[in-house]
C-alpha positions as CSV (number, residue, x, y, z in Angstrom):
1,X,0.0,0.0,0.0
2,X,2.6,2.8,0.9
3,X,4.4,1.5,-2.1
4,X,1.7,2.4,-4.5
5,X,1.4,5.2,-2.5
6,X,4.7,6.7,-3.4
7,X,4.5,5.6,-7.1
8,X,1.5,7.8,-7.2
9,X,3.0,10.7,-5.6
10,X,5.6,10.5,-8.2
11,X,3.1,10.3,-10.9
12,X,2.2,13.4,-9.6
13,X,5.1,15.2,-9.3
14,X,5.9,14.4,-12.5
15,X,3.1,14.9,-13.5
16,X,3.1,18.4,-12.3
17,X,6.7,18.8,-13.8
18,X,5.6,18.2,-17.6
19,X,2.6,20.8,-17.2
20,X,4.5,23.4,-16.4
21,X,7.2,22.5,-18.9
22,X,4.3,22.2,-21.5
23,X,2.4,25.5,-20.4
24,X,5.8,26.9,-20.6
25,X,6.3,26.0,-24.1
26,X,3.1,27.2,-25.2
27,X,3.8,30.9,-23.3
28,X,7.1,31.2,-25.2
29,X,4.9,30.8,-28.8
30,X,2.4,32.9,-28.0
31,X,4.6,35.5,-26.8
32,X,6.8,35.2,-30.2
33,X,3.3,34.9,-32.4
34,X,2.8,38.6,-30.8
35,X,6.2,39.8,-31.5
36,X,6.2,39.1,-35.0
37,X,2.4,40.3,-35.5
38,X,3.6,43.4,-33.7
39,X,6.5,43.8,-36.2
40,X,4.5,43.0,-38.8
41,X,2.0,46.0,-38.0
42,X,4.8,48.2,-37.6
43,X,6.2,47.6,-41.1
44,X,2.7,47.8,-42.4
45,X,2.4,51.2,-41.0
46,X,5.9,52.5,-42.0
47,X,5.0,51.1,-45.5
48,X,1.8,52.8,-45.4
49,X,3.6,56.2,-44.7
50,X,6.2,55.7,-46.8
51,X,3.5,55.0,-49.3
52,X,1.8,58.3,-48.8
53,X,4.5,60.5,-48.7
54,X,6.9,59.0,-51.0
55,X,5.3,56.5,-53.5
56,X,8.6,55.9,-55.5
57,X,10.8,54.9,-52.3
58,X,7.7,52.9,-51.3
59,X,7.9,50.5,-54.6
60,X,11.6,50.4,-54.6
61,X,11.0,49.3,-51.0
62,X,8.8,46.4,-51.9
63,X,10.5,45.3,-54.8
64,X,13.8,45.2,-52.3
65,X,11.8,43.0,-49.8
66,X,10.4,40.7,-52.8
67,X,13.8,40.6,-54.5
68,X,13.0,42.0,-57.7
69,X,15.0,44.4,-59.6
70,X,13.5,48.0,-59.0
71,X,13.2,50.4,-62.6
């Protein structure tokens, strides 16, 4: 009896162990899904601007990020 006992209190602690480890894991990707979705608004937004007040630099701009050849 106390040895099943201890194998389920192991069980547990182990148990306990992977959860966090696992809940950890997913807090790391959602915080790096946010970083790049934040990044990703603020190049939006610089494009945007850049857009607006310089449309030329803003196609050079885009045909630098998709690797074409700007004319």
């Amino acid at each position: 009896m106390v040895r099943a006992l201890v194998g389920y209190a192991v069980l547990a602690i182990v148990g306990i162990i992977a959860i966090k480890l696992l809940l950890a894991a997913v807090g790391i990707v959602w915080q790096l899904a946010w970083a790049v979705l934040w990044l990703a608004l603020l190049g939006f937004i610089f494009y945007l601007i850049l857009k607006v007040i310089s449309p030329k630099t803003a196609r050079k701009v885009k045909d630098a990020v998709r690797g074409e050849q700007s004319q």
